[in-house]
Structure formats: C-alpha cells, structure tokens
C-alpha angles and dihedrals in degrees: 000000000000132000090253096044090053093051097041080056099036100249095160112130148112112304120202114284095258100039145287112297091239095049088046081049095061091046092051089048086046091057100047093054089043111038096016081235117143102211133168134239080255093065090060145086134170120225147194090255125321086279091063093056093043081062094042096050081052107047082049091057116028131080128186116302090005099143123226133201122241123186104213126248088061143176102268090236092057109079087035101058087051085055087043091057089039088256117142114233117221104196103197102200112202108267095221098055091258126121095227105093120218125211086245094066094053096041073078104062086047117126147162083249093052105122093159156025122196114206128188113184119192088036135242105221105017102039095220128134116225111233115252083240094066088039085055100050090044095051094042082055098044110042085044082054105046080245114153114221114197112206113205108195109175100133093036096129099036093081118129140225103040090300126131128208112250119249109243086214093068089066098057134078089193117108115228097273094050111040130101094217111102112188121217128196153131153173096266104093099019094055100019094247097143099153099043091081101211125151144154144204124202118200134119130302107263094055090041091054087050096048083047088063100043096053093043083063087052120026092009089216131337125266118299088215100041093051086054090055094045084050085052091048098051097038098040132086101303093193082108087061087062083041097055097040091050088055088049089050094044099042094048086053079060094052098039091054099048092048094050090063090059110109108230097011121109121203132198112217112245113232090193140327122085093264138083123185108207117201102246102183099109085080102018142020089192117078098182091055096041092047085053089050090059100040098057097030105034103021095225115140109231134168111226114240095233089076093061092041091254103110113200089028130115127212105220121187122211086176077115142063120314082243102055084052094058088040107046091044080043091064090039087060095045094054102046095034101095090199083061111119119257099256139011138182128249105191102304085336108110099205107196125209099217097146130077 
C-alpha cells in the first residue's frame, strides 16, 4: 500500500520497532540483487536514516573505552558518535597522502582494544571507491580477529565509468549469523530522498535483536508513511537510479574539468558519490578560514576539510547545474588568483576583491 493509500485509510500507527514486513521484504530482495547475500527478516532492522543505525550499531557494541577505526577522510558524524557511546575513535590517515587506504595503514591503529572499523566506501567526502582488494584484506582480518566492520554503504550505486562497487560479503566464508560485517544503507542518497529518513542494517540476529531494543528505548519504531514510500522506491521502476548516476558523472567531468584548470589546486578523481575534496593548500593550510573566505566573499558554499580529517582540503559538491558547477569554481578562482580583477559582477551583484 502506498503513502497516499495509508493516509487516505488512516494507517497511521505505530509499526513494529525494526520496520513493516513489506517494506524488510524489499530490502532483502534488495540485498540479494545487490550483494548476492540471502538474509532473513531477522537480519533486519529498519532505522531513522542510515546514520541512525550507524549509532545504533554503535550504542549495541561498544563499551567504554572500546576503540573504533575511522579512514580518514570520513563522514563528520563518524568520530563523534564513537565519543557519544564512550568509545575512543582511532582516525588511520593513508600513509602515502592518498585517500585509498592500504591494510597496512590500518594494521597500525590496530589494538587489543579495536572493536570496530567504519568503512564508507565510496566515500563521503572524497568520492573514491576503495579497491576490492583493500575490502578483501580488511574482511579476511577482520572476520580472523573478531573485528566488526561496519560497511556503510550509502553511496554504493552511485559509482562511474562502467564500474560497480564490490559486495563485502564476497570476502567472507562466515555465514550471516556469524559474521562480523554489518551492512548499512538507505534511500536517502540513491532516490534523493534525503528527508524521508529511512534507513537499514543488515547483520545477524543476535546484534539485530539488540539494536531493536535499543531503538525501541529511543524512536520507538520508524514512520508508517515514510516506510511506505522507502517500499515504493525499492520495488518501482529503478531506470531514474541510472538517471541519476549518468548527471553526477557527468556533472563531476565538469568539475573536474574546471578545477583542473586552476592553477595550485590538486584534485582526486571521484570514482562515485556527488562530492570531490580538492587539495587547497597551494593558497591556504586552513580550510575553515579559507571556507569562510569563499563564503562571504565569493558566495560558494564549501565544507572545510577539517571536518573530514583532511586539513587544506575543500569538499565540493556537483549534486547541482552545470552551471552552478563553472560558476561557482569561477567565483573560487576569482577569489584565491591573485592576478583576478578587483570586482566582478554576479548578475546585478557587484563582488569586490578588497583581501590579500
């Protein structure tokens, strides 16, 4: 039944804590397709957004002190949910300035107090895709260690250039209930549906039952309505997925291209996602400054890399017009050339260069 159809008929309750049984059946169908994984409703649970079952998953594992894993760059929530649960988060940067990981970075955050890795892959902020090489080694470990790794996979369809993003169940010889790989997802990023909040986990039972009960303390279950429109999204037509994927390609060819002709600024190819992180330290080693720079002067819109753990970097986002992507690295290089006349116009805004 539809959103509509439940309002119209005043199906509105409560639902059980981990989902509707329609709406768990179109993510196990979902995984299945996607991961070539046979799970069971009771693998299942049903969440406030993917980042509600990230903290979930973490409120169910980790106890004081317990330390957990970040590749940096990282998703800002990350580090801060750990702290939130009195976990300790260790961030492992890649040794050789890249921001692909190898085992044997994060062989060095490794300790007898490790509970956890979170991986996020492809990667908010960076947009690259870890290799399955990298996903293989870090299973094998952690599935030999009794090491959870928590895939979030938010962004796991939006991948470029023919490529597809490898299933973390390959690289594993446990079965679901045994297993220490915990799948994350939602609608959010894959059907734009940002504000629905719906999001999933996927582990074994015992950790399911336990996230159940810690959600029923707190949300008590998640929107009726909401879970209807999730269920439309899964089962309907999916042509607007490939739709959605071929503009973000197409739109991070633009920026790509538009950065590259910017004299001092280095620029990691995306392999998916809707974001870039430029490396900004030619003209500045402080990314909040330099964010703020932009913002009053320029008025472009960037996330400080500091947030993500990448100091003197720059989240961009091509999630817009192609338009909006020349015009708004038009305005960055304006701002930071220091060859770049004193004023231009933006439409009947006058922006006047008046800083070194």
């Amino acid at each position: 039944m539809s959103s509509a159809a439940k309002l119209n008929t005043g199906d509105i309750k409560y639902t059980p804590t981990d989902g509707i049984p329609s709406l768990k059946k179109a993510i196990i169908k979902y995984t299945e397709e996607n991961y070539d994984k046979v799970v069971a409703p009771e693998n299942v649970i049903v969440s406030g957004g993917a980042k509600q079952s990230v903290y979930n998953i973490l409120y169910s594992l980790i106890n004081p002190q317990d330390e957990v894993i970040i590749l940096a760059p990282y998703w800002v929530s990350y580090p801060e949910m750990v702290r939130m649960v009195y976990g300790v988060p260790v961030v492992v940067t890649p040794e050789d300035g890249s921001f692909y990981p190898k085992m044997s970075d994060v062989l060095k955050g490794i300790s007898s107090y490790t509970k956890a890795i979170i991986v996020n892959s492809p990667n908010n902020p960076s947009g690259v895709m870890y290799p399955p090489e990298f996903i293989a080694e870090l299973v094998e470990f952690c599935e030999k260690k009794g090491i959870y790794v928590l895939m979030d996979d938010i962004y796991h369809k939006l991948v470029f250039d023919g490529r597809t993003a490898p299933s973390c169940y390959r690289y594993t010889k446990k079965d679901i209930e045994s297993t220490h790989v915990v799948v994350i997802n939602g609608v959010s990023k894959l059907y734009g549906m940002t504000g629905f909040r719906i999001g999933w986990a996927i582990a074994n039972r015992q950790l399911v039952e336990i996230m159940s009960n810690v959600q029923g303390q707190i949300t008590s279950c998640t929107s009726l309505i909401l879970q209807a429109a999730a269920e439309g999204a899964l089962t309907g037509l999916q042509s607007a997925i490939d739709s959605l994927r071929m503009t973000l390609e197409n739109n991070r060819n633009v920026m790509l291209q538009e950065l590259h002709s910017f004299t001092g600024v280095k620029t990691t190819k995306p392999d998916g996602t809707y974001y870039c992180l430029p490396d900004f330290r030619a003209y500045s080693n402080d990314s909040v400054k330099l964010s703020e720079l932009l913002l009053k002067k320029a008025l472009v819109v960037t996330v400080p890399g500091k947030e993500f753990g990448m100091e003197g970097h720059l989240r961009l986002s091509y999630a817009t017009s192609i338009k909006d992507i020349m015009e708004g690295v038009a305005r960055i290089k304006w701002a930071l050339d220091p060859n770049s006349p004193n004023e231009i116009y933006i439409g009947d805004r006058k922006l006047v260069r008046d800083w070194q």
